[in-house]
C-alpha positions in Angstrom: 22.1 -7.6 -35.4 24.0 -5.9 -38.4 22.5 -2.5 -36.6 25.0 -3.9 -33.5 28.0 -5.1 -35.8 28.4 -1.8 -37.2 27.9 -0.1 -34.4 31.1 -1.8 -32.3 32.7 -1.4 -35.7 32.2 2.5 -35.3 33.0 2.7 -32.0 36.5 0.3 -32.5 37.5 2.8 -35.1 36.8 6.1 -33.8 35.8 6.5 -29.8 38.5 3.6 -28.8 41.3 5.2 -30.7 40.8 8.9 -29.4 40.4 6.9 -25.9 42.7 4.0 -26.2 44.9 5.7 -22.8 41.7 5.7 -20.6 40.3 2.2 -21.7 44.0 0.5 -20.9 43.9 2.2 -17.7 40.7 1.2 -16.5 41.2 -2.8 -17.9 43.3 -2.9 -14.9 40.7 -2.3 -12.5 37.5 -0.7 -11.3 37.2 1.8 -8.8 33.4 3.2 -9.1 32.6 5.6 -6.2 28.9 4.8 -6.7 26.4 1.8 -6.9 23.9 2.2 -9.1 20.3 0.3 -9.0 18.2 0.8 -12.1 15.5 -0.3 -13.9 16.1 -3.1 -16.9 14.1 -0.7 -19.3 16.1 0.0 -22.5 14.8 3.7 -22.1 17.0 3.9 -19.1 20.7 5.1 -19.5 22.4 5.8 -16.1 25.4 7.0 -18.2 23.9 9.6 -20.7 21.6 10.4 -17.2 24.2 10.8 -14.8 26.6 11.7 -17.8 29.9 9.5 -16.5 32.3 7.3 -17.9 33.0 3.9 -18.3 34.4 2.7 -14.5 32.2 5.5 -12.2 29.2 3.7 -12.0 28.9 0.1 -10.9 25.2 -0.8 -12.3 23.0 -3.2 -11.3 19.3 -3.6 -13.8 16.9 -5.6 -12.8 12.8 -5.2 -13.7 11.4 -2.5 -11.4 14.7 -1.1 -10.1 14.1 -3.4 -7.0 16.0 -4.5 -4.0 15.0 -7.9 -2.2 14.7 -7.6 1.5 17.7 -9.5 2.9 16.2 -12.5 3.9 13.4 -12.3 0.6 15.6 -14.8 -1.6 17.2 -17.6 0.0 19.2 -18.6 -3.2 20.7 -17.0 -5.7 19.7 -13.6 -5.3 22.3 -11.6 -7.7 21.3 -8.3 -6.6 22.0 -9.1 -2.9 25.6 -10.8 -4.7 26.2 -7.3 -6.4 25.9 -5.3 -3.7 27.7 -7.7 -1.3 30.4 -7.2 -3.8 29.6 -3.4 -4.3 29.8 -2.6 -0.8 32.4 -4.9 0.8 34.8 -4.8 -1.9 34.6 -2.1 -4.3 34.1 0.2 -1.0 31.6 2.3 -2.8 31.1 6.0 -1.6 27.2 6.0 -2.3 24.5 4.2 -3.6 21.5 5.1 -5.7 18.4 3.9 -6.6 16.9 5.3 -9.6 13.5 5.1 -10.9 11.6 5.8 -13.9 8.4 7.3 -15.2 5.8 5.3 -17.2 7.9 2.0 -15.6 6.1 -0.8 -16.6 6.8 -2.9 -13.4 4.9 -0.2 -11.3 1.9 -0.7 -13.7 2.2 -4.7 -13.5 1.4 -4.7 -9.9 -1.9 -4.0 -10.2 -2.8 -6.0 -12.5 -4.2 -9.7 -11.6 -1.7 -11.7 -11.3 -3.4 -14.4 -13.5 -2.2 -12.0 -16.5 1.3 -13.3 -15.7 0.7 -17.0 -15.3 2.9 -17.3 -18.6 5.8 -15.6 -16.7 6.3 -17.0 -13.3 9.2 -16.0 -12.7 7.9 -11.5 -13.5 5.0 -12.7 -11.6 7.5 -14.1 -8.2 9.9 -11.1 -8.9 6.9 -8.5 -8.5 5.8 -9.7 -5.8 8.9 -8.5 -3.8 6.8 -4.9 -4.6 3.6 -5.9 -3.4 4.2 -3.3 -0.5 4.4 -0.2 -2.3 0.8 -1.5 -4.0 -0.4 -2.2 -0.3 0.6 1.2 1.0 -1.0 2.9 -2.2 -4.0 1.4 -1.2 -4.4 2.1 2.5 -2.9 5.5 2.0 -3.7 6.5 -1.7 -7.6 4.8 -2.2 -8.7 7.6 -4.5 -5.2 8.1 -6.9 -5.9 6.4 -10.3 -3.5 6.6 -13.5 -1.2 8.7 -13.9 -1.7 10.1 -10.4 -1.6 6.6 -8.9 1.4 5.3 -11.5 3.8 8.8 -10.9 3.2 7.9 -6.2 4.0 4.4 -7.3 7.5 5.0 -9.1 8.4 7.5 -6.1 7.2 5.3 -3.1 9.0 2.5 -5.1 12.8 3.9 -4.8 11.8 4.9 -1.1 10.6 0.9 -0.4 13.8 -0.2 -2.1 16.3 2.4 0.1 14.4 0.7 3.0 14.9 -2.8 1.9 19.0 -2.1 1.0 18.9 -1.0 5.0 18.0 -4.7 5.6 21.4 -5.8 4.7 23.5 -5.7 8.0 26.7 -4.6 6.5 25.1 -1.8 4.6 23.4 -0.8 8.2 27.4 -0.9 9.7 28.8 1.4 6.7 25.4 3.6 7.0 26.3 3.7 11.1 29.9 5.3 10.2 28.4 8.3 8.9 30.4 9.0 6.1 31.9 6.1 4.2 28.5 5.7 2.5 25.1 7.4 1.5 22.3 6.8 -0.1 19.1 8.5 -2.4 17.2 7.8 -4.9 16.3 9.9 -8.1 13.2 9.1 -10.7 14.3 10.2 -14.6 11.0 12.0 -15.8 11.9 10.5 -19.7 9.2 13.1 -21.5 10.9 16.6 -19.6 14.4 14.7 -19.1 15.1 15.6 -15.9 15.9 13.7 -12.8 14.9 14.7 -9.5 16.2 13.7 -6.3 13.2 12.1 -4.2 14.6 10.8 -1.2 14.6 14.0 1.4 11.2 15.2 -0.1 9.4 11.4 0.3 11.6 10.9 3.7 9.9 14.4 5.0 7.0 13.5 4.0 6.7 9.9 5.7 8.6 11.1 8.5 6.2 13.9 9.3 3.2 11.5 9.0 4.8 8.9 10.8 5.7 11.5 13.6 1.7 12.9 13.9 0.2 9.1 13.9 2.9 8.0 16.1 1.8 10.6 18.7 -1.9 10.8 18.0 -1.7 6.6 18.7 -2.5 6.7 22.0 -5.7 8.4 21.7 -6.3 6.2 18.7 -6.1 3.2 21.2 -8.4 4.7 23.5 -11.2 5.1 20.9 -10.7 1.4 20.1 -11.0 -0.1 23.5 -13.7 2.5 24.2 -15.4 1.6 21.1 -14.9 -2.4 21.3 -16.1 -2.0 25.2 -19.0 -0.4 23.9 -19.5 -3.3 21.6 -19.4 -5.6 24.0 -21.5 -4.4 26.3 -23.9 -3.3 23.6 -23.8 -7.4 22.6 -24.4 -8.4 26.2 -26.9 -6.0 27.2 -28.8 -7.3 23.9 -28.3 -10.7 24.6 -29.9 -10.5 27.5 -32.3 -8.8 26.9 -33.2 -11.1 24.5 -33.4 -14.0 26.8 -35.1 -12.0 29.4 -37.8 -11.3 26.6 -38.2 -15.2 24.9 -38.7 -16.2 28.8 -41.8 -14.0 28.7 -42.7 -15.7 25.7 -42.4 -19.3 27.1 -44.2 -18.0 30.0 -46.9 -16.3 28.2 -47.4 -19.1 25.9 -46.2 -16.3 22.7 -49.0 -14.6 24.0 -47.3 -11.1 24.6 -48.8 -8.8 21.4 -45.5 -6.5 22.4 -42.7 -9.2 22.0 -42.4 -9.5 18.1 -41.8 -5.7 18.3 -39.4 -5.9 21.8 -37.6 -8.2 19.3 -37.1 -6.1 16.5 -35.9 -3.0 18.7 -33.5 -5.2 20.0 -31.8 -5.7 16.4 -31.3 -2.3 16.7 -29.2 -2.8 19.5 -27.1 -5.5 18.0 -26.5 -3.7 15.1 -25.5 -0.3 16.8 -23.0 -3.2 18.2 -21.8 -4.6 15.5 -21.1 -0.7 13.8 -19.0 -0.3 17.0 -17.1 -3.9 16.5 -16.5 -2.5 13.1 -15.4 0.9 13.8 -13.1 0.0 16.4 -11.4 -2.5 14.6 -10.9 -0.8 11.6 -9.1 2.4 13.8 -6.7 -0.4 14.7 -6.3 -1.7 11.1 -5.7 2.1 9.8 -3.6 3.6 12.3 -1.9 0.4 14.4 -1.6 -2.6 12.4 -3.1 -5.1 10.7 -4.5 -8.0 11.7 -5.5 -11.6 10.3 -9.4 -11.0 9.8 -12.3 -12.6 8.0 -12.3 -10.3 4.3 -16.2 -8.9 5.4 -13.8 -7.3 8.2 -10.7 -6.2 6.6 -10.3 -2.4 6.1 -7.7 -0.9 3.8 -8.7 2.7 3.5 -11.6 4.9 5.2 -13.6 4.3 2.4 -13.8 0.8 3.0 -14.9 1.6 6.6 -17.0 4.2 5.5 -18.9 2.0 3.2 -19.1 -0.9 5.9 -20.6 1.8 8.5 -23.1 2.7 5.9 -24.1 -0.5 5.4 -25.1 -0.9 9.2 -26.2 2.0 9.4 -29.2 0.7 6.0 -29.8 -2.0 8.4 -30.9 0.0 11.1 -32.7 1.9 9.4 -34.2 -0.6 7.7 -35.1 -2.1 11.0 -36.8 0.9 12.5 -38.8 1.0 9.7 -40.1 -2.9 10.2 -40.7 -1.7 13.3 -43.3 1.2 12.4 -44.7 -1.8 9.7 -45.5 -4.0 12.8 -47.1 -1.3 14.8 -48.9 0.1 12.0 -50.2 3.3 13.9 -50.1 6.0 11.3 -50.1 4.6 7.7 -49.1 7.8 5.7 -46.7 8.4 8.2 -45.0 5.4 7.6 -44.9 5.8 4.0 -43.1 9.1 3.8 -40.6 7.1 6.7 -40.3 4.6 4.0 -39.8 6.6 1.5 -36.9 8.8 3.3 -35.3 5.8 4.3 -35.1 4.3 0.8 -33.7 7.7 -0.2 -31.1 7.9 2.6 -30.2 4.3 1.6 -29.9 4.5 -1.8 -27.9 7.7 -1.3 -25.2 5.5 1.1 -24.8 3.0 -1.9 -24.3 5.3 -4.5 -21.6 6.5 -1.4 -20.2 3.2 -1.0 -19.9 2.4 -4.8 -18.8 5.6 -6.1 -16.8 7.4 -3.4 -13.9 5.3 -3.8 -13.1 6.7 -7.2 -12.1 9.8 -8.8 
């Protein structure tokens, strides 16, 4: 505290004095051209940054530079209050959302949760950025540390200048064209630059938004084609399955073939079920997502990858019960063996380590 004391001591003697004419004027009133939304980190300056003066800037801190979606906080939401105020009083210009490296709230929100039973309130607050961890995730499965940390800072200040566009009079000053604007800069604090994010990211989305958006379509027709399949593949099975125990209750379990007629046909339901899985998780990458058991839910390819390999060990596995059953050339079914517990094993070294970097 004495640190604090001398300091306004210091700045009462010698900064106010050689400024006393500015500081009057401004007690009278504010008239900042820009709204600024920054991160509550006390390595953050948006003065020495942008390198204005008392009364430019109208600032708003908060842990993860983050704006609420409109409708996110029903009560008492003071960012929402200061850029009411910001916006439909002040009449500010433009508005800016500025990031940070090494930003701790970016590294919180993928951490478990439990870690911040302690703080509920960090815990409720970060989960308003949940999103920009989702998006990593389906779109980003392989970026770890400082890759993954640096595309969660920038994707962060893109989120929030999507959520400020929730807030219908922001929308109506945005609509007039001119009377306001908005970016969003990241401060790099090791190289001390800031660099402006928002046309590069915007590009960047808008150009993968525009090739999935048109490349939908044929997306859709795999997925039908693919869950028809599925379907048919299931039915077909099924009854061929019943088709095949009827021959059994008429034979008395007689038939010498049935046991392995059975087994082939688990071929057939699995071959099913990789279609089932394939086609929903084209819908779940490139459509939407949808409320699914979690052996079903997809995130990135790898996770569809891995589940395809999987089926695919089964079916292998399978077809080698099958040769076991029939028993016609021993050695040959060996080396079979063999090759399939290679190929497998190969698929879940796949399925454990292809995920990371």
């Amino acid at each position: 505290m004495k640190k604090l004391y001398k300091g306004i001591h210091k700045f009462q003697e010698s900064y106010f004095k050689k400024e006393e004419d500015f500081f009057k004027r401004i007690s009278k009133g504010q008239t900042p051209e820009v709204l600024f939304i920054t991160c509550s980190d006390s390595r953050v300056d948006p003065n020495l940054v942008t390198q204005s003066k008392p009364g430019e800037l109208f600032i708003v801190r908060n842990v993860g530079n983050i704006i609420p979606p409109y409708d996110a906080i029903k009560d008492k939401n003071s960012v929402a209050a200061a850029i009411e105020f910001a916006v439909l009083d002040l009449k500010v210009k433009d508005i800016i959302v500025c990031g940070h490296s090494n930003c701790g709230a970016m590294q919180a929100i993928f951490k478990d949760e439990k870690e911040f039973d302690k703080m509920p309130h960090l815990r409720d607050w970060l989960r308003l950025a949940l999103p920009v961890k989702k998006m990593i995730e389906k779109y980003c499965p392989n970026a770890h540390g400082e890759s993954r940390q640096r595309i969660a800072e920038e994707e962060n200040i893109l989120a929030q200048l999507q959520n400020i566009q929730t807030y219908p009079f922001v929308v109506q000053a945005l609509k007039k064209g001119k009377s306001i604007s908005t970016a969003g800069i990241i401060i790099s604090k090791q190289a001390g630059y800031a660099l402006i994010i928002q046309r590069r990211i915007c590009l960047r989305r808008l150009c993968m938004e525009k090739i999935l958006e048109k490349s939908r379509n044929l997306i859709l027709i795999a997925v039908v084609s693919s869950l028809a399949a599925s379907i048919a593949a299931f039915l077909w099975g099924a009854a061929k399955t019943a088709t095949i125990i009827l021959n059994l209750v008429v034979s008395y379990g007689k038939d010498p073939l049935a046991a392995i007629a059975l087994i082939e046909l688990m071929d057939t339901f699995l071959i099913a079920t990789a279609l089932f899985i394939f086609a929903v998780g084209m819908y779940e990458l490139f459509i939407k997502d949808i409320n699914l058991p979690e052996w079903l839910v997809i995130h990135n390819l790898h996770d569809l990858k891995a589940k395809l390999g999987s089926v695919i060990i089964l079916v292998m596995a399978v077809t080698f019960l099958k040769h076991l059953v029939e028993w016609r050339d021993p050695q040959g079914t060996l080396f079979y063996g063999i090759a399939i517990a290679v190929v497998s094993a190969s698929l879940i070294a796949f399925s454990h380590f292809g995920g990371k970097d």
